[in-house]
C-alpha positions in Angstrom: 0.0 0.0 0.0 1.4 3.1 -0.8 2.6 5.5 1.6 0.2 8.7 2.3 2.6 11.6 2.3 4.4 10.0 -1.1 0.9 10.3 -2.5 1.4 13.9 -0.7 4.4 14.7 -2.6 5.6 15.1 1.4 7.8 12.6 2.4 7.7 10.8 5.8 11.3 9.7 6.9 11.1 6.8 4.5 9.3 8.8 1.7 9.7 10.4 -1.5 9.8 13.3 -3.5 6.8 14.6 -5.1 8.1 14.8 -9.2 7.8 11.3 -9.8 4.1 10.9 -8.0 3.2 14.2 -10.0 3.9 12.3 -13.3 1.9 9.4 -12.2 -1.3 11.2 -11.0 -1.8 13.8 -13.7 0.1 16.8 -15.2 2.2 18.9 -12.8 1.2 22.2 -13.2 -1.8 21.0 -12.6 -1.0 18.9 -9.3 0.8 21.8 -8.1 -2.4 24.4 -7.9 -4.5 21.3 -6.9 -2.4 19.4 -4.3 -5.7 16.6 -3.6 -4.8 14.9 -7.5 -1.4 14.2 -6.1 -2.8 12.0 -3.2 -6.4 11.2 -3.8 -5.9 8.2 -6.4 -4.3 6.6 -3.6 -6.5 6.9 -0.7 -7.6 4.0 1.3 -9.2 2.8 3.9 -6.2 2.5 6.5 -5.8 6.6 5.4 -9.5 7.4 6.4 -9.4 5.6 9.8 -6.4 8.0 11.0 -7.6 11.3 9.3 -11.1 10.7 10.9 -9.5 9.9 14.5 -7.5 13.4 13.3 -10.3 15.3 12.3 -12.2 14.3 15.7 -9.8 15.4 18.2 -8.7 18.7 15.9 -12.6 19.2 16.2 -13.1 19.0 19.7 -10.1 21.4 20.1 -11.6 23.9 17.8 -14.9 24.3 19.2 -14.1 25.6 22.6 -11.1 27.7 21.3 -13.4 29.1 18.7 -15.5 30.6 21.3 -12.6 31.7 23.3 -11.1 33.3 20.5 -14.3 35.5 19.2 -13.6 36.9 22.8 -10.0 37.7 22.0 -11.6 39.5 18.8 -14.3 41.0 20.9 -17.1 39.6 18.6 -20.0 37.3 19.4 -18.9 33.9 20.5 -20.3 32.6 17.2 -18.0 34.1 14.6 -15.6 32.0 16.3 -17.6 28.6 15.1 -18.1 31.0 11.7 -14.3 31.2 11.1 -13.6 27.7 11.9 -14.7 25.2 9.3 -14.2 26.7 6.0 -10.6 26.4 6.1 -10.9 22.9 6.7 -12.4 22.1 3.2 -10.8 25.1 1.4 -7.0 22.8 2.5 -8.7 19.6 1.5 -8.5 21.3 -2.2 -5.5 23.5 -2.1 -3.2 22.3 0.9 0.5 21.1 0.3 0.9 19.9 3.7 -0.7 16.9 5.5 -0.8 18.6 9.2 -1.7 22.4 8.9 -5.6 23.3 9.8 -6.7 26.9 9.3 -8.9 28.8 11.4 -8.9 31.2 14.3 -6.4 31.9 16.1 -4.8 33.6 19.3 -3.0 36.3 17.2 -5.1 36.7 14.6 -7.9 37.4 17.0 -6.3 40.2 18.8 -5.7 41.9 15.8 -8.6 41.6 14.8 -10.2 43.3 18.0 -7.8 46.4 17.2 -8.6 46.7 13.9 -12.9 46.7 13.5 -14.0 47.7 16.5 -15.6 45.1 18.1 -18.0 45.3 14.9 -18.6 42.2 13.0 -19.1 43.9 9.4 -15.8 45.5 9.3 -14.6 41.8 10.9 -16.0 39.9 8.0 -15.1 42.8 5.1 -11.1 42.6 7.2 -11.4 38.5 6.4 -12.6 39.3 2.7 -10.1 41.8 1.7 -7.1 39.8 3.7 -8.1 37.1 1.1 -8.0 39.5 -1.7 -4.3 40.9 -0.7 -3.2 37.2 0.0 -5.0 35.7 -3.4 -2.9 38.5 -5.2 0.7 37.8 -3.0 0.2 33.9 -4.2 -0.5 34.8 -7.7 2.1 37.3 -8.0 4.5 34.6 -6.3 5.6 37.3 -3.5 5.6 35.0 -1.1 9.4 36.1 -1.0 8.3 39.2 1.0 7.8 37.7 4.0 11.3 37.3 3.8 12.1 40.5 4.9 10.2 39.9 8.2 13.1 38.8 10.6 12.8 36.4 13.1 13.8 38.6 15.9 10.8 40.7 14.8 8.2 38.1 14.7 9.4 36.6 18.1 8.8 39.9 19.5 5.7 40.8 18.3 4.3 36.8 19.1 5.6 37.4 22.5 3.9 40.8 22.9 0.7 39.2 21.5 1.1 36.6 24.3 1.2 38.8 27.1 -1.4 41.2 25.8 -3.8 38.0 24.9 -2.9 36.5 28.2 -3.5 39.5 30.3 -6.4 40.5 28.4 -8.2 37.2 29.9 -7.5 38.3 33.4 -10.7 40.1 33.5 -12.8 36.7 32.9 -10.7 34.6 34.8 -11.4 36.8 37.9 -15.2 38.0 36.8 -14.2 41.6 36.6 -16.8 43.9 34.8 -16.0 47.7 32.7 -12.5 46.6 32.2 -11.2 48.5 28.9 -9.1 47.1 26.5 -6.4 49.1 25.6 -3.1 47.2 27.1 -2.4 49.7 29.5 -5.7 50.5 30.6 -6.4 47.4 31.4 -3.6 46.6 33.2 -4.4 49.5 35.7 -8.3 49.0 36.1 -7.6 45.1 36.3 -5.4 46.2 39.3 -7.5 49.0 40.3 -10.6 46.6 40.8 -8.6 43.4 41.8 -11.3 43.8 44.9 -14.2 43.4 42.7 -13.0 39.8 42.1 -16.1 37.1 42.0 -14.9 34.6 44.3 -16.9 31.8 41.7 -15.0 32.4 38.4 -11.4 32.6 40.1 -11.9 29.1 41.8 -13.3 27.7 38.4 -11.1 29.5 36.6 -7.9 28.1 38.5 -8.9 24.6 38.7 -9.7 24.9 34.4 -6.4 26.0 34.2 -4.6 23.1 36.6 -7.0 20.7 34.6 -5.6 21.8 31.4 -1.9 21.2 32.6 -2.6 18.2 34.4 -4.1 16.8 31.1 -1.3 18.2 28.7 1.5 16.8 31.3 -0.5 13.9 30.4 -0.2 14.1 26.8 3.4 14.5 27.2 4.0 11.3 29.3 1.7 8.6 27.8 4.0 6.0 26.5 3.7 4.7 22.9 1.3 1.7 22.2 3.1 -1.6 21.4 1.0 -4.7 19.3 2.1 -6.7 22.2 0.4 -5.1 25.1 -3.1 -6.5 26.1 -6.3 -4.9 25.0 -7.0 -3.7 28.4 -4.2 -1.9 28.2 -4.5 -0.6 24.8 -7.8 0.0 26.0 -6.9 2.1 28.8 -4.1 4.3 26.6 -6.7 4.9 23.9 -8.7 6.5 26.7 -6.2 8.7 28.0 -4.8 9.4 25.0 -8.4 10.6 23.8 -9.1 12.9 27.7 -5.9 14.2 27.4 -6.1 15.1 23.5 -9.4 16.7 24.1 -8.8 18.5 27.3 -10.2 21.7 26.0 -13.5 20.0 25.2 -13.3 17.9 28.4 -12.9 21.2 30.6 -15.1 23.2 29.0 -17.6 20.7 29.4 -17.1 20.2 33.2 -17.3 24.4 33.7 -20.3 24.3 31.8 -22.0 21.3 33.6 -20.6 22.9 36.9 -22.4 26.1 36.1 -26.0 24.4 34.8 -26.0 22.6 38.0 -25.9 26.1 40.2 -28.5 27.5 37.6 -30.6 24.8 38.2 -30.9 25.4 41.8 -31.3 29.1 40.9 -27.8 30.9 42.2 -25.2 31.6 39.3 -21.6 32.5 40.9 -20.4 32.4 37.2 -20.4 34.9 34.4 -21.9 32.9 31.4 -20.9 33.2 27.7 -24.8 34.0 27.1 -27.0 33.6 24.4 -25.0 32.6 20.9 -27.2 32.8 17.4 -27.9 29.4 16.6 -28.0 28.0 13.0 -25.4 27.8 10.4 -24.2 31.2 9.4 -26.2 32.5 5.8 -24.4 32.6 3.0 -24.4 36.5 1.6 -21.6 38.8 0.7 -19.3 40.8 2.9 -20.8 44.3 4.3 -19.4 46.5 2.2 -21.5 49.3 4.0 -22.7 49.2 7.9 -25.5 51.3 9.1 -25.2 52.5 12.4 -26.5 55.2 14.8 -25.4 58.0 13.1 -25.7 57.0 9.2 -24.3 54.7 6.7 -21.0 54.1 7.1 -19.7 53.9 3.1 -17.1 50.9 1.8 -14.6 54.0 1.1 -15.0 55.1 4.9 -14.9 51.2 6.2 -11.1 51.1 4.5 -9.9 54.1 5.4 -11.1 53.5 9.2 -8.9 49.7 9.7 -6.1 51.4 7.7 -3.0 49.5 9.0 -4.7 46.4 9.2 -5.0 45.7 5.6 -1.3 46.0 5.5 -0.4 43.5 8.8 -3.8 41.4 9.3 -2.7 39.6 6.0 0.8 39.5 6.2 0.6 38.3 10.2 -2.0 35.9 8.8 0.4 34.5 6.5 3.5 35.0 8.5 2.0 32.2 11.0 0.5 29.7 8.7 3.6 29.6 6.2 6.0 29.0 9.2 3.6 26.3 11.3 3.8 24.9 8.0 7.3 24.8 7.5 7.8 23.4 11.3 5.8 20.6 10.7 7.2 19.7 7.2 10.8 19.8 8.9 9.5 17.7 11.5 8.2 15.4 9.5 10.9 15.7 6.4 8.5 17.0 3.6 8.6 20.5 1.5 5.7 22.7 1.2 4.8 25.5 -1.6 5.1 28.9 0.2 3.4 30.5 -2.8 0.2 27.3 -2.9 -0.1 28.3 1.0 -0.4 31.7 0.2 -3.6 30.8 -2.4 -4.9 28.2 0.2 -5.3 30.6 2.8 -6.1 33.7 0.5 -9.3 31.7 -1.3 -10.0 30.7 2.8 -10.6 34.2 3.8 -12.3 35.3 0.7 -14.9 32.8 0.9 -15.0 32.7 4.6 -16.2 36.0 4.4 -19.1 34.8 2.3 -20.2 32.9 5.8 -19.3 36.0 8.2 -16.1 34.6 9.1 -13.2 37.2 10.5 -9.8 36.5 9.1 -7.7 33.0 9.7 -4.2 31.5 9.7 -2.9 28.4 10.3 -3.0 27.2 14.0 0.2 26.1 16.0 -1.4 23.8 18.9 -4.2 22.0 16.1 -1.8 21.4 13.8 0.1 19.8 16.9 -3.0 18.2 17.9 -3.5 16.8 13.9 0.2 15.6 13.4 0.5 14.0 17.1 -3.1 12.3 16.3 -1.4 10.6 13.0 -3.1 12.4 10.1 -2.2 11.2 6.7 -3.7 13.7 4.1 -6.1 17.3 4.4 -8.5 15.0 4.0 -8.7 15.1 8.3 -10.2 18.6 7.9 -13.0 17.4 6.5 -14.2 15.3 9.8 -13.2 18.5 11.7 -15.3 20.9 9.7 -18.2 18.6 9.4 -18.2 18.4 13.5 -17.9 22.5 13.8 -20.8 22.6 11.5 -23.0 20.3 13.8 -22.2 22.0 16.8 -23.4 25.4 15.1 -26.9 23.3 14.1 -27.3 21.4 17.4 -24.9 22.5 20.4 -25.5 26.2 20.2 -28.2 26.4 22.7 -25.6 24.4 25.7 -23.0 27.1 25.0 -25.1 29.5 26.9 -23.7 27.9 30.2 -20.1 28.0 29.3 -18.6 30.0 32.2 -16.5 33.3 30.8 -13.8 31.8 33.1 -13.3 28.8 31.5 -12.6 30.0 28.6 -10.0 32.4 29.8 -8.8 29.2 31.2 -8.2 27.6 27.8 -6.6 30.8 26.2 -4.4 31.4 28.9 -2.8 27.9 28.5 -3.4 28.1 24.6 -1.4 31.5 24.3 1.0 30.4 27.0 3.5 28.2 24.6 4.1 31.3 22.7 6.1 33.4 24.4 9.7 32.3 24.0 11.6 33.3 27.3 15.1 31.7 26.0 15.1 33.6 23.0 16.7 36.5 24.6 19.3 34.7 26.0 19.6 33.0 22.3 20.4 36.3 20.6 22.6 37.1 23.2 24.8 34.5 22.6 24.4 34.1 19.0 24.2 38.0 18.0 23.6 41.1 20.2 23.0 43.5 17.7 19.5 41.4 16.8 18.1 41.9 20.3 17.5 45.7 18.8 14.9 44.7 16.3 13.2 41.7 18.6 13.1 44.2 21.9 11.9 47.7 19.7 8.7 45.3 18.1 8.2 43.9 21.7 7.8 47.3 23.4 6.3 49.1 20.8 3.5 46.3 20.4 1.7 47.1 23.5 1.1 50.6 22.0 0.3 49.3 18.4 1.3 46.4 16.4 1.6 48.0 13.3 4.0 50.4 14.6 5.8 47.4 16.5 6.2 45.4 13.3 6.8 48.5 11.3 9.4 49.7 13.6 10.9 46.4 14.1 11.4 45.4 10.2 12.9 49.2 9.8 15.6 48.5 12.3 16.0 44.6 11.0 16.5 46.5 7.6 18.9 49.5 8.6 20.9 46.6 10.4 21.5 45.0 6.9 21.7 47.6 5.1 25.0 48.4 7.3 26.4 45.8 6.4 26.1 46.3 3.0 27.0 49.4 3.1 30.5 49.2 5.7 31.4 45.5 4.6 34.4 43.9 6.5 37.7 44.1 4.6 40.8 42.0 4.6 43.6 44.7 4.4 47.7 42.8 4.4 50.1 45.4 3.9 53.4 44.2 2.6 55.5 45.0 -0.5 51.6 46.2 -2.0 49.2 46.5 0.3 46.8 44.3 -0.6 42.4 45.0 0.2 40.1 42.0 -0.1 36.3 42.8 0.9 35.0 39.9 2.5 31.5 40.6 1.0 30.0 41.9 -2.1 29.9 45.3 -3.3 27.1 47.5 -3.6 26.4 51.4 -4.2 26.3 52.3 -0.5 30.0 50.9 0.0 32.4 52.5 -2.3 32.6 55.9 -0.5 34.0 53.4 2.6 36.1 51.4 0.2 37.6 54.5 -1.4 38.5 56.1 2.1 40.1 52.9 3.3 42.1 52.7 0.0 43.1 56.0 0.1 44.0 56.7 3.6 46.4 53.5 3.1 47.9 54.3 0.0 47.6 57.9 -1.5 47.6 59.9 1.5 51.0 57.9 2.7 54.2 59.1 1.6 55.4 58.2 -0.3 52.2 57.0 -2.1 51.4 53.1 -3.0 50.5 51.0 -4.9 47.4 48.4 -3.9 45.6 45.3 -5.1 41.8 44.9 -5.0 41.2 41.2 -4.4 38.2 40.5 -5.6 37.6 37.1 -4.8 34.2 37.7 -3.0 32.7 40.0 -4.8 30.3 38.4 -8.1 28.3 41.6 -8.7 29.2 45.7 -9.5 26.6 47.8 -9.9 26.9 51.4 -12.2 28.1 53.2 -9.0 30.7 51.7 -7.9 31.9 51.4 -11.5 32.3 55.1 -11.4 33.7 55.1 -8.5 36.6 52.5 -9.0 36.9 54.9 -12.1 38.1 57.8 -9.8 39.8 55.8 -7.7 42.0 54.4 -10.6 42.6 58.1 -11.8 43.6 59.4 -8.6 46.4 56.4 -8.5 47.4 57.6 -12.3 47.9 61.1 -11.0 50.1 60.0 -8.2 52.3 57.7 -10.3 51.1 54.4 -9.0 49.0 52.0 -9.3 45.7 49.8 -8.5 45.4 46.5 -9.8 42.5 44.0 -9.4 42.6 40.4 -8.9 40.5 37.6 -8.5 37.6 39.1 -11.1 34.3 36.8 -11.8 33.3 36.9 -15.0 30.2 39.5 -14.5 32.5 42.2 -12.4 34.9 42.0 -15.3 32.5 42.2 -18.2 31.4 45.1 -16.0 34.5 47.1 -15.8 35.7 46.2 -19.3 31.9 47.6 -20.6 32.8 50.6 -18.8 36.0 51.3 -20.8 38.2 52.6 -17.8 41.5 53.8 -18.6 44.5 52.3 -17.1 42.7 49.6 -15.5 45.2 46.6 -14.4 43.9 42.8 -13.6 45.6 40.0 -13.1 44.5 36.2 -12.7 46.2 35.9 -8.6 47.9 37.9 -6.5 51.5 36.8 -7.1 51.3 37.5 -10.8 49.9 41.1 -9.4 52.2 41.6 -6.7 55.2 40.5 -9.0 53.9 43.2 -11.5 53.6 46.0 -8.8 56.8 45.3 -6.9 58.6 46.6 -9.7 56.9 49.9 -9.0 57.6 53.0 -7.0 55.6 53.2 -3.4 56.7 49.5 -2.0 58.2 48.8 1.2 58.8 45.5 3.2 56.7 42.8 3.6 54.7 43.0 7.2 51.3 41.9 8.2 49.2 44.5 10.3 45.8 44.0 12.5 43.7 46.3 13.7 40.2 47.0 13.9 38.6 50.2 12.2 34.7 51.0 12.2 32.5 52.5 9.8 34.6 54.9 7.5 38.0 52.7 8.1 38.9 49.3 7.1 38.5 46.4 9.1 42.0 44.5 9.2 41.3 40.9 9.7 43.5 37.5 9.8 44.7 36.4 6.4 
């Protein structure tokens, strides 16, 4: 039988590479816009049993962090369920890896709260034109600009996130009431009325949360299965393995059967998630106009008023689901198409809007929750979006009992993971100079993430852009003086290369001569044409010379194109040195080291 991630085109340890399954199935261009053709010929039975134990437990992880998550976004509880099944089948068609599941998320959620304030039409138009941006990124195959998001960045916006999210559920978790939710604000009226606590939703709200570790400490412990063990044990495994896989579910339940027992006997010490619409959500265009109070609130007016969050709701939304995706297909040693992702979650949002769904991503802990449950294809999603779709027909009326402080409980340790203590001790070790970018988009978060991502890439940027344009050289001064960048060079860094040649050579006296090894260096652009132009006249007008060595073929096209006068190259150093040490300006051989920033040269080891 053949194996379900070669089918995938996404090898397991033991797989194989997706060209020679692409020829098999049907054409590749085609394959590679539809992923399903590359696995569904070989789908069998063994498949189904694993994706539909997948699909279960992903499901019954969704359902209470969909709720908990249209809190994060400050929208009804049901645009959670809204935004959490059509992802499922939109992957089934599009996705390239086996484990990822789309839907709300943590992140995702809190920026939508700050961008449509707490109003689901400009929720629902956000998820639409998201799609639209993200469609266009995919076709366009500009998945490359992510790129330019550094890590440093993203860890410290996620870790921002994580502390705003978390503290954000504080309020539920201790039943506080008229608690703002600006990040500041609320951590000084959460403080100010830390009297005000309900005694009722903090105990519930603790013991959810030491249910929820218990059960994940769990998860982490149970011990593989083995043929040989007896039924009863299997037996027993299987049922841990299914409590602790479905803690959310399982604690959610318990609050909200905690709760209808006190209602019953008429005394409520819980604040209740309420009333949620029940029904599947109708199918109608996004609002491209909302009517309030005070008028009608145009399409042109609904863009200009979430602004920034055109620009980072997509980009954040693809940010996450392109690298859970790449986690998982390093895990589990297959390759997934950045640029097919970027369609699959584009055509998500676009017709998730069509079913009042606010923007989605792909989801860290279900996609755990998917590959630790043994999925074999997107076909999982399915089961998972088939069960959110029941719970919006049949369960809705039950979620009226859910206690606010149980599903603070489950965001809490759903957000928790996130934040990445060691990282700053990471970057410590590994490079200083990128604690700059991760602590500016950390701090600057709280106040707003646009500026926090903006101000972090900028920094990121200015950081590379330094090193283009002050690139380390080699300098060895003997019998010539010899200058070796270790790096390419661009525009920004001939003024620096010119002022370390000169200060070394011209300006000494007498004058030198120098060779430009350039051994590292497989690009020229016009500027610095022009300016190793000047630089070999000023060494005419002194009597000496420059010579180059160690030319790739485009830098020397490049130079010969430009006609310079007097220009000198030889094939390696000794040929250039033996040529130069018959001229005036040498003097006996020494190796120097120092260390010069910026506007000097860099002398290194040979």
């Amino acid at each position: 039988m053949p194996s379900p991630v070669k089918a995938l085109g996404q090898a397991r340890p033991s797989g194989a590479s997706m060209a020679p399954q692409a020829r098999c199935c049907s054409p590749a261009a085609l394959q590679r816009r539809l992923p399903i053709l590359a696995w569904l010929p070989d789908y069998s039975m063994s498949w189904l049993k694993m994706d539909a134990i997948a699909g279960l437990s992903v499901g019954l992880t969704v359902i209470p962090q969909a709720l908990a998550y249209a809190e994060v976004a400050a929208l009804p509880p049901q645009y959670g369920l809204y935004s959490a099944f059509m992802g499922c089948f939109v992957y089934f068609f599009l996705g390239t890896s086996r484990d990822v599941t789309l839907g709300p998320t943590a992140i995702m959620s809190l920026l939508v709260s700050f961008y449509t304030f707490h109003e689901p039409a400009y929720a629902v138009l956000l998820a639409f034109l998201s799609g639209c941006i993200q469609l266009a990124m995919g076709f366009l195959r500009l998945g490359f600009l992510l790129d330019f998001i550094s890590c440093p960045v993203i860890k410290g916006f996620t870790s921002a996130a994580t502390i705003t999210i978390g503290f954000g559920q504080i309020k539920n978790l201790l039943g506080l009431q008229g608690i703002p939710r600006q990040f500041f604000l609320q951590v000084y009226h959460t403080f100010r009325n830390i009297g005000e606590t309900r005694v009722g939703d903090a105990v519930l709200g603790l013991v959810c949360m030491v249910l929820l570790l218990v059960l994940k400490l769990m998860r982490n412990h149970v011990p593989p299965v083995h043929p040989e063990m007896p039924p009863g044990v299997r037996l027993s495994h299987a049922l841990v393995w299914t409590a602790t896989t479905a803690r959310n579910a399982l604690v959610v339940s318990f609050a909200a059967l905690v709760a209808y027992s006190f209602e019953v006997t008429g005394y409520q010490p819980f604040v209740l998630t309420g009333q949620t619409a029940e029904g599947l959500p109708t199918v109608r265009l996004p609002p491209f106009s909302v009517t309030t109070a005070n008028g009608t609130v145009s399409f042109t007016e609904m863009v200009q008023d979430m602004g920034a969050g055109l620009a980072v709701v997509p980009l954040m939304g693809l940010l996450e689901s392109i690298a859970v995706a790449k986690s998982f297909a390093s895990q589990n040693n297959y390759h997934v198409d950045a640029n097919q992702e970027l369609l699959a979650i584009g055509l998500t949002n676009v017709l998730g809007s069509l079913v009042s769904s606010y923007p989605v991503t792909g989801s860290f802990g279900r996609t755990a929750v998917n590959a630790q449950s043994g999925v074999c294809t997107p076909a999982g999603g399915l089961v998972t979006g088939v069960l959110v779709l029941l719970s919006l027909d049949y369960l809705t009326s039950l979620f009226y009992y859910i206690p606010k402080s149980a599903l603070a409980a489950v965001i809490i340790m759903a957000v928790a993971p996130l934040f990445d203590a060691g990282i700053f001790g990471t970057l410590w070790r590994v490079k200083r100079l990128d604690l700059l970018p991760l602590c500016v988009t950390f701090l600057l978060c709280f106040w707003e993430v646009q500026y926090g991502i903006l101000a972090g890439t900028l920094v990121s940027a200015l950081i590379l852009l330094h090193s283009v344009a002050r690139p380390k050289i080699q300098v060895s001064e003997g019998p010539v003086l010899v200058l070796q960048p270790a790096s390419g060079l661009h525009f920004p860094a001939i003024e620096a290369l010119r002022e370390a040649i000169l200060s070394r050579t011209l300006e000494a006296s007498p004058p030198r001569c120098a060779v430009l090894d350039c051994t590292h260096v497989c690009s020229i652009d016009y500027t610095v044409v022009l300016g190793l132009g000047d630089l070999l006249g000023d060494f005419h007008r002194h009597g000496v010379t420059l010579a180059f060595v160690g030319l790739q073929v485009p830098v020397l096209r490049a130079l010969l194109s430009a006609d310079l006068k007097g220009i000198q190259y030889s094939s390696t150093l000794e040929e250039a040195e033996k040529y130069l040490s018959q001229e005036p300006g040498t003097q006996p051989y020494n190796i120097s080291e120092d260390s010069v920033p910026e506007h000097k040269v860099a002398l290194l080891k040979a």
